[in-house]
mmCIF entry with sequence, helices, sheets and N, C-alpha, C, O atoms, coordinates in Angstrom:
data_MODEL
# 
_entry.id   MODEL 
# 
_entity.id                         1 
_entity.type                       polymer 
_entity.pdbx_number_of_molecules   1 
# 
_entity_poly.entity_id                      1 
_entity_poly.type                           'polypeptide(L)' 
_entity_poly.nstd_linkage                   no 
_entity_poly.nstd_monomer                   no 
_entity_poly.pdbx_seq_one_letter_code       
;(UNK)(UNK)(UNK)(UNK)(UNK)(UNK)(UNK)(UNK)(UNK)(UNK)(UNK)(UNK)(UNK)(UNK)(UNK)(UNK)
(UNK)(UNK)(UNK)(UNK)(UNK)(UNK)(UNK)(UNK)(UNK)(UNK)(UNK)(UNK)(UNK)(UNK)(UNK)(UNK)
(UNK)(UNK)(UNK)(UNK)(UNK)(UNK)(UNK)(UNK)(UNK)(UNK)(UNK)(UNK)(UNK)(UNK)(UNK)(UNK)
(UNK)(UNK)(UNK)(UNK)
;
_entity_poly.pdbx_seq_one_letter_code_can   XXXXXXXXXXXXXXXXXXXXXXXXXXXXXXXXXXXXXXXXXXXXXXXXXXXX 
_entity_poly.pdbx_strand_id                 A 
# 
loop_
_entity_poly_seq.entity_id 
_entity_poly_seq.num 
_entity_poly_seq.mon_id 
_entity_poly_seq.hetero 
1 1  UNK n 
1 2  UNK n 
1 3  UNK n 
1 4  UNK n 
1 5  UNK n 
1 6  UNK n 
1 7  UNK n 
1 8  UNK n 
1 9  UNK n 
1 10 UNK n 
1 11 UNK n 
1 12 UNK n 
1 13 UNK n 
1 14 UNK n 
1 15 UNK n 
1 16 UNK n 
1 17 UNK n 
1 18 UNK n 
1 19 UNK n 
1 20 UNK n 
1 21 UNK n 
1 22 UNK n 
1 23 UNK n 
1 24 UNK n 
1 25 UNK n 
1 26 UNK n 
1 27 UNK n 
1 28 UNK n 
1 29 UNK n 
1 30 UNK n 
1 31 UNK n 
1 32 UNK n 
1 33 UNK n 
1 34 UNK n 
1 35 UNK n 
1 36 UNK n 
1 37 UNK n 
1 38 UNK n 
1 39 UNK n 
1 40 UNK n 
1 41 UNK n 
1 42 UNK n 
1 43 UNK n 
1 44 UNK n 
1 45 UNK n 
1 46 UNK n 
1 47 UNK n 
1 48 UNK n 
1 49 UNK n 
1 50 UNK n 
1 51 UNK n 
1 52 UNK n 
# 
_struct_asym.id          A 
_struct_asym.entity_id   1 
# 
loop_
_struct_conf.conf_type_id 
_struct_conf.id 
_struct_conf.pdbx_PDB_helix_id 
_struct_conf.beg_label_comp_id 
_struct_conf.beg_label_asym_id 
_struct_conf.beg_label_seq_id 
_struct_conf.pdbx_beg_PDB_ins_code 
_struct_conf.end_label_comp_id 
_struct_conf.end_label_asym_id 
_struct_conf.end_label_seq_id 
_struct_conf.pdbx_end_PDB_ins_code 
_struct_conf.beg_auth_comp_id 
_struct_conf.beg_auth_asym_id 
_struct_conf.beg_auth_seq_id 
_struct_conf.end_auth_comp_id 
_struct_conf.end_auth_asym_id 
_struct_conf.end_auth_seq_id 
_struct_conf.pdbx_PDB_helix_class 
_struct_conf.details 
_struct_conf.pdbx_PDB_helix_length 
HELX_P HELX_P1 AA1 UNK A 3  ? UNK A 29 ? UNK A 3  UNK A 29 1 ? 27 
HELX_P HELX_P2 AA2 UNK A 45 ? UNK A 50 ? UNK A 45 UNK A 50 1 ? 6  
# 
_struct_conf_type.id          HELX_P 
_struct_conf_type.criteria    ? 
_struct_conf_type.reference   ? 
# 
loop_
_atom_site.group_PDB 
_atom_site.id 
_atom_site.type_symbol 
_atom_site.label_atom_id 
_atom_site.label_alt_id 
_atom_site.label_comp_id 
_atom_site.label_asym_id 
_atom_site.label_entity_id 
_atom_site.label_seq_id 
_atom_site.pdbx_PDB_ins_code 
_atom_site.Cartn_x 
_atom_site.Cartn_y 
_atom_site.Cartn_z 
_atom_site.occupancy 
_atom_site.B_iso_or_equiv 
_atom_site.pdbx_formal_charge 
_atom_site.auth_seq_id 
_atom_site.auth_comp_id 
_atom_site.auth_asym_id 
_atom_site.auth_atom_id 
_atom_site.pdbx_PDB_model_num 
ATOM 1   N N  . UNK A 1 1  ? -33.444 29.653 -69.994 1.00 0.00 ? 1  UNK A N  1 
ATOM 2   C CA . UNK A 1 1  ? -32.931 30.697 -70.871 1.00 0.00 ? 1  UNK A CA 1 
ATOM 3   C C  . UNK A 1 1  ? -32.326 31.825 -70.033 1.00 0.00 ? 1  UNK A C  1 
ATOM 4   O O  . UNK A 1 1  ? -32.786 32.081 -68.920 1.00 0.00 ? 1  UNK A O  1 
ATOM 5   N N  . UNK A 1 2  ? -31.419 32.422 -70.494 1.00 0.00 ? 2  UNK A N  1 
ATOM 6   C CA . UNK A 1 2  ? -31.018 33.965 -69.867 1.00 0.00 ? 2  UNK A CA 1 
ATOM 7   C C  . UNK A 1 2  ? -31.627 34.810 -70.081 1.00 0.00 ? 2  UNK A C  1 
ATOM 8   O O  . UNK A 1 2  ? -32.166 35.044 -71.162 1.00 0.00 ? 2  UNK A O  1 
ATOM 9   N N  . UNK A 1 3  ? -31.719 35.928 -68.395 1.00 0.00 ? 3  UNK A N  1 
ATOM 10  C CA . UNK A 1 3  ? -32.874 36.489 -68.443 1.00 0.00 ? 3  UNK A CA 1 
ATOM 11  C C  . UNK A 1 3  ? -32.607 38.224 -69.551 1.00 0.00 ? 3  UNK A C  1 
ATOM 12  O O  . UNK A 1 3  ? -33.389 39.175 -69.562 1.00 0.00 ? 3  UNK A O  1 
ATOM 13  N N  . UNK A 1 4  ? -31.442 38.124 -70.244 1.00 0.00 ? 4  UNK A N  1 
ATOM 14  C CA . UNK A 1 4  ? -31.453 38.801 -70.906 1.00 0.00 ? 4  UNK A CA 1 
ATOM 15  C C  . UNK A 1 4  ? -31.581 38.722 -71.746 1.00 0.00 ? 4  UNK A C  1 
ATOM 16  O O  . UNK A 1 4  ? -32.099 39.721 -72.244 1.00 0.00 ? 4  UNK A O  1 
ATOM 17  N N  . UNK A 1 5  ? -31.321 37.732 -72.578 1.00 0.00 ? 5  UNK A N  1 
ATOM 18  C CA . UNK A 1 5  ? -32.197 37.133 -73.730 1.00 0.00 ? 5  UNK A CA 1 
ATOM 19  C C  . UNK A 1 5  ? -33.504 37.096 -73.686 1.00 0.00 ? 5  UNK A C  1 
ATOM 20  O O  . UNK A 1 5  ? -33.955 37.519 -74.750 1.00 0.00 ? 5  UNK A O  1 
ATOM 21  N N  . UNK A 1 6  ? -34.462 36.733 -72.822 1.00 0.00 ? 6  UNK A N  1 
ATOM 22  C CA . UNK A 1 6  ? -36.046 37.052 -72.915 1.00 0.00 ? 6  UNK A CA 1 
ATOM 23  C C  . UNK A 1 6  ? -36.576 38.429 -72.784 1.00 0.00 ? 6  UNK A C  1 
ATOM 24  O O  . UNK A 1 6  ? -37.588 38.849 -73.346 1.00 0.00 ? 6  UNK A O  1 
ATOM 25  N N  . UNK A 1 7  ? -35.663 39.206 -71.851 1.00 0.00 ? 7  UNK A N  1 
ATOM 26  C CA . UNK A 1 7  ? -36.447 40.439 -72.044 1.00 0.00 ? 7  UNK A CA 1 
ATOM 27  C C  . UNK A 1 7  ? -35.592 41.065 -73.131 1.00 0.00 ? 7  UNK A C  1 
ATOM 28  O O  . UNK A 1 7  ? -35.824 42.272 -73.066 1.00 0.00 ? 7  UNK A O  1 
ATOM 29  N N  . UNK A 1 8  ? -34.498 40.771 -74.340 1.00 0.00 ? 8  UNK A N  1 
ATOM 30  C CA . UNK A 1 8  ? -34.738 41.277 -75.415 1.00 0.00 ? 8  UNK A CA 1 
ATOM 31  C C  . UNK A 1 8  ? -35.583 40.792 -76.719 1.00 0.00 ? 8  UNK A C  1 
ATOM 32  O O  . UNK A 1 8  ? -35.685 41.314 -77.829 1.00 0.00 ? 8  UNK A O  1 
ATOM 33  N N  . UNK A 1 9  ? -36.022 39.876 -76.305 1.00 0.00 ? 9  UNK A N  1 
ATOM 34  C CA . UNK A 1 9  ? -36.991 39.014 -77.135 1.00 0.00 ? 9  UNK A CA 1 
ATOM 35  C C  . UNK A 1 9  ? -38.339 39.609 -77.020 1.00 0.00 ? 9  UNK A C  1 
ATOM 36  O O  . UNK A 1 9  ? -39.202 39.680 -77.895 1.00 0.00 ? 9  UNK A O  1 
ATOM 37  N N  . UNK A 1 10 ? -38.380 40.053 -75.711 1.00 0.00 ? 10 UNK A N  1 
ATOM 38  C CA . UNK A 1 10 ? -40.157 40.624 -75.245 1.00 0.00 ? 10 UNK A CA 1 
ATOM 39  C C  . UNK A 1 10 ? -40.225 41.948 -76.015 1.00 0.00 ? 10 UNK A C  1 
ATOM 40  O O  . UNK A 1 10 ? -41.167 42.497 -76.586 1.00 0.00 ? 10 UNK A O  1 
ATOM 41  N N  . UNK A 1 11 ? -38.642 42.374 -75.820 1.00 0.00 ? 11 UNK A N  1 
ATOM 42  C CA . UNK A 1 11 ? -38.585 44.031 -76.480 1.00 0.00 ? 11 UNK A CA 1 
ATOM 43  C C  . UNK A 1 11 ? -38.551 43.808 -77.692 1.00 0.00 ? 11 UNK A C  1 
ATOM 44  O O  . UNK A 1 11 ? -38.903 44.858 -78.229 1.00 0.00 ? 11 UNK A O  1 
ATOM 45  N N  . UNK A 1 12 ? -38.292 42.914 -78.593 1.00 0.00 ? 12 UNK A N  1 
ATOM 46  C CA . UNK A 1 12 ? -38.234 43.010 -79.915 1.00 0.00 ? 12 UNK A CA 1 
ATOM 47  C C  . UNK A 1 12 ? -39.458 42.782 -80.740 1.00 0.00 ? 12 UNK A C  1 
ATOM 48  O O  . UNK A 1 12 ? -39.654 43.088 -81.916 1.00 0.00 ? 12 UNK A O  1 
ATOM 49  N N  . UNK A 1 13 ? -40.415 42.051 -79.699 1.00 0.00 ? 13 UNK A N  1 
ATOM 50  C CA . UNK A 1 13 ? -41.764 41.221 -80.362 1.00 0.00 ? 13 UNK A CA 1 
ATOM 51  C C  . UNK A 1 13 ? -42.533 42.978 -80.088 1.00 0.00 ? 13 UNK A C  1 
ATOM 52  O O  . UNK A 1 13 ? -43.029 43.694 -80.958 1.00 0.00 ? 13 UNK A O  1 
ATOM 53  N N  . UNK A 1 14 ? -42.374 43.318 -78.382 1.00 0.00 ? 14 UNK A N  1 
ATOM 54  C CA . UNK A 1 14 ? -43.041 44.634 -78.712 1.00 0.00 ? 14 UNK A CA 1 
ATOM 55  C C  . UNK A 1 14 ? -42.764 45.621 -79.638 1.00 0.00 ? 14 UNK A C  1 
ATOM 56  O O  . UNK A 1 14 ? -43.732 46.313 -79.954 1.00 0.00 ? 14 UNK A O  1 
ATOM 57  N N  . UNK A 1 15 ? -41.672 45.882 -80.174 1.00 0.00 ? 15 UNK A N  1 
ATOM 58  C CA . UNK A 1 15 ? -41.021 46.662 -81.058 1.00 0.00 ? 15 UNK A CA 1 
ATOM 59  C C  . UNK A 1 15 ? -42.135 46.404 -82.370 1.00 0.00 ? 15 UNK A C  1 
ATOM 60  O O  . UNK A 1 15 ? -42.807 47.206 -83.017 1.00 0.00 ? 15 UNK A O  1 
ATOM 61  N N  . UNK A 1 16 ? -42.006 44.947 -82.443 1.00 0.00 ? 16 UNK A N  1 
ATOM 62  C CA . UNK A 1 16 ? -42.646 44.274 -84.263 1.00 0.00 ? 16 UNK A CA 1 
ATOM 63  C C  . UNK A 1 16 ? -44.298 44.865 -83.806 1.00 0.00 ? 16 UNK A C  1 
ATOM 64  O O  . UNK A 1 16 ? -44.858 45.745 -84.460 1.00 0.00 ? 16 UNK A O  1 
ATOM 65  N N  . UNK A 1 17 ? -44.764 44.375 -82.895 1.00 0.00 ? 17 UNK A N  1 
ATOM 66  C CA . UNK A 1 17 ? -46.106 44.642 -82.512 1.00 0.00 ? 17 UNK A CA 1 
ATOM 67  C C  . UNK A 1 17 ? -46.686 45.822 -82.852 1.00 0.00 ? 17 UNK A C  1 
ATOM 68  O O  . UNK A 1 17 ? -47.746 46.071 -83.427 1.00 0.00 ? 17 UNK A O  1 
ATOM 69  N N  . UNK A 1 18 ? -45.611 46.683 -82.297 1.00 0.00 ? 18 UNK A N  1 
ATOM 70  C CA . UNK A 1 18 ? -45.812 48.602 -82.313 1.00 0.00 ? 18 UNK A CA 1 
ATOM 71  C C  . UNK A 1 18 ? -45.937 48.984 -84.121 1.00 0.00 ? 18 UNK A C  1 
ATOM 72  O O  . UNK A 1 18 ? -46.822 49.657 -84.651 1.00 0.00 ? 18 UNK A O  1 
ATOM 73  N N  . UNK A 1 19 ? -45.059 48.487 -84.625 1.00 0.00 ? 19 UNK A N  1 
ATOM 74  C CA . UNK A 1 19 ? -44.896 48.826 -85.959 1.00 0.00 ? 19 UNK A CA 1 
ATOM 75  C C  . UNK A 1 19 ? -46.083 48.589 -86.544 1.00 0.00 ? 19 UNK A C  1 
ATOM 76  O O  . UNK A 1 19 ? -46.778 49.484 -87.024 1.00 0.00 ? 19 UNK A O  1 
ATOM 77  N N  . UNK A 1 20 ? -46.555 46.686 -86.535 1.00 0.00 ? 20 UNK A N  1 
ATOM 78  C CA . UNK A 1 20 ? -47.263 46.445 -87.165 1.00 0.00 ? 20 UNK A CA 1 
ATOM 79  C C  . UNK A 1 20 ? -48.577 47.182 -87.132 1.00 0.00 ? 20 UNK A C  1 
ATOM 80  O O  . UNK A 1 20 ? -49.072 47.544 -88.199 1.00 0.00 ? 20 UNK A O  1 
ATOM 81  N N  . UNK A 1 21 ? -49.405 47.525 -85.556 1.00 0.00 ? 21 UNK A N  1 
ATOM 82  C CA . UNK A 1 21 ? -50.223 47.988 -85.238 1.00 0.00 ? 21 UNK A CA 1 
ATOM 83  C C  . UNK A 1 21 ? -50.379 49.617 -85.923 1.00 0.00 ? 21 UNK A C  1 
ATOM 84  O O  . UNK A 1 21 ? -51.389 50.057 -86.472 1.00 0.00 ? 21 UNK A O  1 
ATOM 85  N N  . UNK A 1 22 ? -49.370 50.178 -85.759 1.00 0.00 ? 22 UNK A N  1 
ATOM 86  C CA . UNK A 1 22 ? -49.316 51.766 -86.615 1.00 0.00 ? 22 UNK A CA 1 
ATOM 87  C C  . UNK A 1 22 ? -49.782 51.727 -88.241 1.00 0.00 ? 22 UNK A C  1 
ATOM 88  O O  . UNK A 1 22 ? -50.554 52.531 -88.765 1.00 0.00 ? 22 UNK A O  1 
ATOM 89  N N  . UNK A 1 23 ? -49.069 50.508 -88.950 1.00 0.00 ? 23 UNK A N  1 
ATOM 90  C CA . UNK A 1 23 ? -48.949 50.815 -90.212 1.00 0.00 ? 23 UNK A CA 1 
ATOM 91  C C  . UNK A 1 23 ? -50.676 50.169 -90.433 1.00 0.00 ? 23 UNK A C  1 
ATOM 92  O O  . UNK A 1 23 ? -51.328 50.537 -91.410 1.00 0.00 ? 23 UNK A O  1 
ATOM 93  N N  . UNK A 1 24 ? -51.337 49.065 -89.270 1.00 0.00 ? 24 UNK A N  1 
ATOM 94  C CA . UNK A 1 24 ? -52.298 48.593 -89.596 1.00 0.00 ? 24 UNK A CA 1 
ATOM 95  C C  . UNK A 1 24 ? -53.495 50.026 -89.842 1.00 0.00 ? 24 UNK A C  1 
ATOM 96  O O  . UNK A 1 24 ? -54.283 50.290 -90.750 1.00 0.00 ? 24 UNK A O  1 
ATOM 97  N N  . UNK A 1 25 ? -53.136 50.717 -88.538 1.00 0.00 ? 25 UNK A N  1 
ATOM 98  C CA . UNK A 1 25 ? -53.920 51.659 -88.186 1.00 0.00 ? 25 UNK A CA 1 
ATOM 99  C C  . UNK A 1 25 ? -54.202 52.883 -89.333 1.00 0.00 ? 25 UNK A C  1 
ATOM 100 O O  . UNK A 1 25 ? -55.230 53.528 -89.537 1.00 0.00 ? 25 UNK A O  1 
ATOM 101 N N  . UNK A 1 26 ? -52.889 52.943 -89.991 1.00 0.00 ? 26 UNK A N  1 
ATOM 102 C CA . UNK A 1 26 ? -52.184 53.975 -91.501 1.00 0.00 ? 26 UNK A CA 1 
ATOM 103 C C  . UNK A 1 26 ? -53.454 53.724 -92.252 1.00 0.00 ? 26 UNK A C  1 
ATOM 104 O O  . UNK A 1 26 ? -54.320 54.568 -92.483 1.00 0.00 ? 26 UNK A O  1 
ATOM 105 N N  . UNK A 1 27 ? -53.472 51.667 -92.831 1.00 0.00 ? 27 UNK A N  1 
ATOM 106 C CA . UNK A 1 27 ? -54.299 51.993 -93.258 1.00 0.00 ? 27 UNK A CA 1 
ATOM 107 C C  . UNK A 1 27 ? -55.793 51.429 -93.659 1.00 0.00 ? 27 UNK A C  1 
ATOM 108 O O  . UNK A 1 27 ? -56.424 51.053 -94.647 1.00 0.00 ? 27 UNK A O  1 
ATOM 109 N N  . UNK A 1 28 ? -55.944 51.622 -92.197 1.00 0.00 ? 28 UNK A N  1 
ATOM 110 C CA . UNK A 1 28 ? -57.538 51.646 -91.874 1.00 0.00 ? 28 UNK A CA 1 
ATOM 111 C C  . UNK A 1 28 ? -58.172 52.887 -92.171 1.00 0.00 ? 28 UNK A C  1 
ATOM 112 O O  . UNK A 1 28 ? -59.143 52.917 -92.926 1.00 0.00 ? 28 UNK A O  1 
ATOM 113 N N  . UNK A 1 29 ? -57.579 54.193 -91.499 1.00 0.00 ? 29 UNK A N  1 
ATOM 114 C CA . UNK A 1 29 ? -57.783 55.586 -91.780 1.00 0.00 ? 29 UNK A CA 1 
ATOM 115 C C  . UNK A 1 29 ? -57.843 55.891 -93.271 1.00 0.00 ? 29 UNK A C  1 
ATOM 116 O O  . UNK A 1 29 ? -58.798 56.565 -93.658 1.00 0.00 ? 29 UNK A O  1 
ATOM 117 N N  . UNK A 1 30 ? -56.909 55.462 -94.181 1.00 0.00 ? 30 UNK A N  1 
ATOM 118 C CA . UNK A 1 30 ? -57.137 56.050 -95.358 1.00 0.00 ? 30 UNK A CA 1 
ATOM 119 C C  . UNK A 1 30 ? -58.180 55.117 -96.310 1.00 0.00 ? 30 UNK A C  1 
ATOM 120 O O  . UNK A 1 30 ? -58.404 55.333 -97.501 1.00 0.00 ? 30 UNK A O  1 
ATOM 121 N N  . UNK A 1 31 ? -58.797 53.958 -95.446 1.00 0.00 ? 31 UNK A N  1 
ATOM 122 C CA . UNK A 1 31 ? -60.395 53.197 -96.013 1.00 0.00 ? 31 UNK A CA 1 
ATOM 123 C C  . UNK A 1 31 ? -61.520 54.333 -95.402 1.00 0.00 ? 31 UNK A C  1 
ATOM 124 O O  . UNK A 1 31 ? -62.328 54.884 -96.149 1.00 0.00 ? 31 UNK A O  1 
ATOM 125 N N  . UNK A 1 32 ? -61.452 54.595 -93.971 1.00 0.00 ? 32 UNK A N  1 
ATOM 126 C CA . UNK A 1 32 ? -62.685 55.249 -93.820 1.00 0.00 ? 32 UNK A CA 1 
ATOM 127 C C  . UNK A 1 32 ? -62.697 56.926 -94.553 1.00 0.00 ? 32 UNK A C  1 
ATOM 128 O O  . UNK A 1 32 ? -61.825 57.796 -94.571 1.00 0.00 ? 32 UNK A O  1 
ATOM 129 N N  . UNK A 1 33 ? -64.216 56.882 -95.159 1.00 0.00 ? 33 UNK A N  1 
ATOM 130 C CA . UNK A 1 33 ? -65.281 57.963 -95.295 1.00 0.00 ? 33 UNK A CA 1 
ATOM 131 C C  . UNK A 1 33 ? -64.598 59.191 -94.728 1.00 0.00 ? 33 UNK A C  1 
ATOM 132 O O  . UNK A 1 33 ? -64.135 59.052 -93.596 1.00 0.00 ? 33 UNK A O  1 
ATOM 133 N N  . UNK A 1 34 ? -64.433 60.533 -95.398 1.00 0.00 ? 34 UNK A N  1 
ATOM 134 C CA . UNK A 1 34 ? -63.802 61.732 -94.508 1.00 0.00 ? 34 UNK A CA 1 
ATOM 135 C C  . UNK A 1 34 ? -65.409 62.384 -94.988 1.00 0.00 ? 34 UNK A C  1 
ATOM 136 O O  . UNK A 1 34 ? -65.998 62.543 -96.057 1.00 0.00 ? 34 UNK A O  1 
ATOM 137 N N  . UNK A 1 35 ? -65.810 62.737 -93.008 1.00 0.00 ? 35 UNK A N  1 
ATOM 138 C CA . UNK A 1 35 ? -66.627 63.294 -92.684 1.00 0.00 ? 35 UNK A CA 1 
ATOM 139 C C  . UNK A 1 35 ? -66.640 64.764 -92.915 1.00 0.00 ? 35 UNK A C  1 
ATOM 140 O O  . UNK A 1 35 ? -65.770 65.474 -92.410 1.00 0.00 ? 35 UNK A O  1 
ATOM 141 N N  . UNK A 1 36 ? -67.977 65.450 -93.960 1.00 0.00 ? 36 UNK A N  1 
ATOM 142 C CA . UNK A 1 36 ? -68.218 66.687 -93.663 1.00 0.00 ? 36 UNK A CA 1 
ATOM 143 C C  . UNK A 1 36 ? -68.920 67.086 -92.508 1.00 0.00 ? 36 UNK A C  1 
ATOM 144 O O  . UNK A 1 36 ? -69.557 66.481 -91.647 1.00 0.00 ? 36 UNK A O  1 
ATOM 145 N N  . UNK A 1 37 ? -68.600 68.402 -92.743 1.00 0.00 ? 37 UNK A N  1 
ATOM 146 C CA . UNK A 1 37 ? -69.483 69.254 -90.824 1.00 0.00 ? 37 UNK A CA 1 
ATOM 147 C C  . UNK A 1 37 ? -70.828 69.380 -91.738 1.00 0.00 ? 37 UNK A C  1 
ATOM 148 O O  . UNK A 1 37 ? -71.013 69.362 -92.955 1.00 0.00 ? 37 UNK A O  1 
ATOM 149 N N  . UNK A 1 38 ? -71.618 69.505 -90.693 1.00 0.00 ? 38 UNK A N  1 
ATOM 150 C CA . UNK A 1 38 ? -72.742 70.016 -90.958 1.00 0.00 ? 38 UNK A CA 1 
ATOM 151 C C  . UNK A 1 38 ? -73.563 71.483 -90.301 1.00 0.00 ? 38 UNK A C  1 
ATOM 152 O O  . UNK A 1 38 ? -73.246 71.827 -89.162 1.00 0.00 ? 38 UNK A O  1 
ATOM 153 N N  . UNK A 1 39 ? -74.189 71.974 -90.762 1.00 0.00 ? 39 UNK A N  1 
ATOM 154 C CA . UNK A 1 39 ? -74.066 73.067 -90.057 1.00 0.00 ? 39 UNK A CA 1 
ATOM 155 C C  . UNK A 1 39 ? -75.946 72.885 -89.392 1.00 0.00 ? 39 UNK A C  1 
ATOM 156 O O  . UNK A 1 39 ? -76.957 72.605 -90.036 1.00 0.00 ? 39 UNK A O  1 
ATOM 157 N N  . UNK A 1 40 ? -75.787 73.178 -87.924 1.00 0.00 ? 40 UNK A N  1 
ATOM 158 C CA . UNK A 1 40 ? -76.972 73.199 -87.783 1.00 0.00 ? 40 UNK A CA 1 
ATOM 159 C C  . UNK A 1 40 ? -77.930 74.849 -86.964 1.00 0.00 ? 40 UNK A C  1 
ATOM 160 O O  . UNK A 1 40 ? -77.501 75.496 -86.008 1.00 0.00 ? 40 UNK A O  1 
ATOM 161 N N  . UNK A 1 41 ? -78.711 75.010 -87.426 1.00 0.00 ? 41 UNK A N  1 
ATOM 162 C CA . UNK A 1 41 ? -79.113 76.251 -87.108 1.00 0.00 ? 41 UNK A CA 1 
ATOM 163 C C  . UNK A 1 41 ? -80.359 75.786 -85.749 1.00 0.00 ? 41 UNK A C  1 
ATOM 164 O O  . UNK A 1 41 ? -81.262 74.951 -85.679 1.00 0.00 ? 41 UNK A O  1 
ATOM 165 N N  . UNK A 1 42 ? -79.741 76.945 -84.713 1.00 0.00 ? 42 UNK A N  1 
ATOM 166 C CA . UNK A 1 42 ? -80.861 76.803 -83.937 1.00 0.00 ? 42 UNK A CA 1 
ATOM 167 C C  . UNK A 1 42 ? -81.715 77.641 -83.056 1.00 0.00 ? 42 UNK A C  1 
ATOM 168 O O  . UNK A 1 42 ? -81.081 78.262 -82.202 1.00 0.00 ? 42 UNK A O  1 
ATOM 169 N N  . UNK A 1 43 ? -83.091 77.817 -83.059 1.00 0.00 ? 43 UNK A N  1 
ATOM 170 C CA . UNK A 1 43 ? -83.713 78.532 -82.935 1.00 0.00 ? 43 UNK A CA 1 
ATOM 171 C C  . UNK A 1 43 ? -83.972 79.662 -81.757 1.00 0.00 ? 43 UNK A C  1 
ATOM 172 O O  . UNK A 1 43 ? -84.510 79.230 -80.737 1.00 0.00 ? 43 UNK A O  1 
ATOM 173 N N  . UNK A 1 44 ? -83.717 80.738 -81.789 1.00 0.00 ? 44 UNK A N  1 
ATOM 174 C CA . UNK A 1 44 ? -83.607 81.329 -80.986 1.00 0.00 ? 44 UNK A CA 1 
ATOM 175 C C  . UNK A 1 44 ? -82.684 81.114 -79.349 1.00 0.00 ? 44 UNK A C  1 
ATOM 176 O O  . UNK A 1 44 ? -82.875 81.698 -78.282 1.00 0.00 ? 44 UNK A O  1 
ATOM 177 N N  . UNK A 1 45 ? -81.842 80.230 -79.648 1.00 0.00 ? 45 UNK A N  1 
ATOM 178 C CA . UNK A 1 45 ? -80.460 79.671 -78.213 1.00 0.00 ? 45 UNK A CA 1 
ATOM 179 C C  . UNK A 1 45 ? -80.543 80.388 -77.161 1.00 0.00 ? 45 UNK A C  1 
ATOM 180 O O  . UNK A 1 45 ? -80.601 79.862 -76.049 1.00 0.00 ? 45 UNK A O  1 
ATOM 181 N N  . UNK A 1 46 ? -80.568 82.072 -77.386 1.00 0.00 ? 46 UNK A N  1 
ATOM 182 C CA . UNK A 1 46 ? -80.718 82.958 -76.225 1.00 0.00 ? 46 UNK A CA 1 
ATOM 183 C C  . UNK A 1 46 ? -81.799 83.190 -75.352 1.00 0.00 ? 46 UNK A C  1 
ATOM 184 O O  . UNK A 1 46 ? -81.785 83.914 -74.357 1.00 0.00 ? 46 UNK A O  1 
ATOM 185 N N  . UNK A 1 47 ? -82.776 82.498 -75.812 1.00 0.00 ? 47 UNK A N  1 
ATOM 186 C CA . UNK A 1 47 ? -84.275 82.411 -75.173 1.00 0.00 ? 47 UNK A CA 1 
ATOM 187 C C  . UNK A 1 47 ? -84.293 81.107 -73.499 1.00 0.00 ? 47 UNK A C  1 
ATOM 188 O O  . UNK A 1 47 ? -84.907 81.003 -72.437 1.00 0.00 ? 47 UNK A O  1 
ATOM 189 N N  . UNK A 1 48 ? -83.174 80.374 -74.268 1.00 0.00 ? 48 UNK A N  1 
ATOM 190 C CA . UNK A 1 48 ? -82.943 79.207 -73.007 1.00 0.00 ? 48 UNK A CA 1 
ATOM 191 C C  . UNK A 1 48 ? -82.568 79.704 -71.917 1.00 0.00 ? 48 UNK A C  1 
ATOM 192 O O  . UNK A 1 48 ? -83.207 79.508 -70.883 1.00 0.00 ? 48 UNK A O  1 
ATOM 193 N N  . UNK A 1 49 ? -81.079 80.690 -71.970 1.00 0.00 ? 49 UNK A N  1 
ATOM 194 C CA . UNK A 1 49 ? -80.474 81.119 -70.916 1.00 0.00 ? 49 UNK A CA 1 
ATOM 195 C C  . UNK A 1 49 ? -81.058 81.939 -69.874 1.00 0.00 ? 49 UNK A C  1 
ATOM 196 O O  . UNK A 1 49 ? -80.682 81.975 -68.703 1.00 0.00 ? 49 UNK A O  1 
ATOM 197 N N  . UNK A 1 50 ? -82.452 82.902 -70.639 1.00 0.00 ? 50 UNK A N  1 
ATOM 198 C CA . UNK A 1 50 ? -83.165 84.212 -70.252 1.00 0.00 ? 50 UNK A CA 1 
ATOM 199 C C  . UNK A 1 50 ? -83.948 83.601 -68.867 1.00 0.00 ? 50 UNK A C  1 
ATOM 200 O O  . UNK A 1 50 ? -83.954 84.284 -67.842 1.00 0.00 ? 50 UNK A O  1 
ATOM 201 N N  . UNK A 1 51 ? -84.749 81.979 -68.917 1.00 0.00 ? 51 UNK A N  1 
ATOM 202 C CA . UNK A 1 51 ? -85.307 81.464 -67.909 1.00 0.00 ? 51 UNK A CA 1 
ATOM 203 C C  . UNK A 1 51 ? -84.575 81.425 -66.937 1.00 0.00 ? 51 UNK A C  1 
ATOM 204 O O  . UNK A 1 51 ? -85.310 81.343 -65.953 1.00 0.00 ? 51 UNK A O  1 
ATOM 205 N N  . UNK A 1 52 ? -83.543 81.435 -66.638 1.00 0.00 ? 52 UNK A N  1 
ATOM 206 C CA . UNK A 1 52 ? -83.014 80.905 -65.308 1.00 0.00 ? 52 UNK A CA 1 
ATOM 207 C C  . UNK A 1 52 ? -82.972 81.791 -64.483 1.00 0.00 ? 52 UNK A C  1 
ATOM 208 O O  . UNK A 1 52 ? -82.571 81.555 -63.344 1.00 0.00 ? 52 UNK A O  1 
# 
């Protein structure tokens, strides 16, 4: 084969690859769970630093 024909063939499969992988990725994200924060309180923090 000509070697310009394969490396536009390699570029075109990567091209399809890129696409497919993005739109797969699109929508995986809009299946997962949107995480709340949580808030955590903690006890006296400034007491740690005072030891050193």
């Amino acid at each position: 084969m000509d070697t310009h024909l394969m490396i536009g063939v390699a570029v075109m499969f990567g091209l399809i690859g890129i696409a497919a992988s993005r739109d797969l990725l699109r929508r995986l994200r809009d299946q997962q769970p949107q995480l709340a924060p949580i808030e955590i309180e903690r006890p006296d923090a400034g007491n740690e630093r005072r030891g050193r």
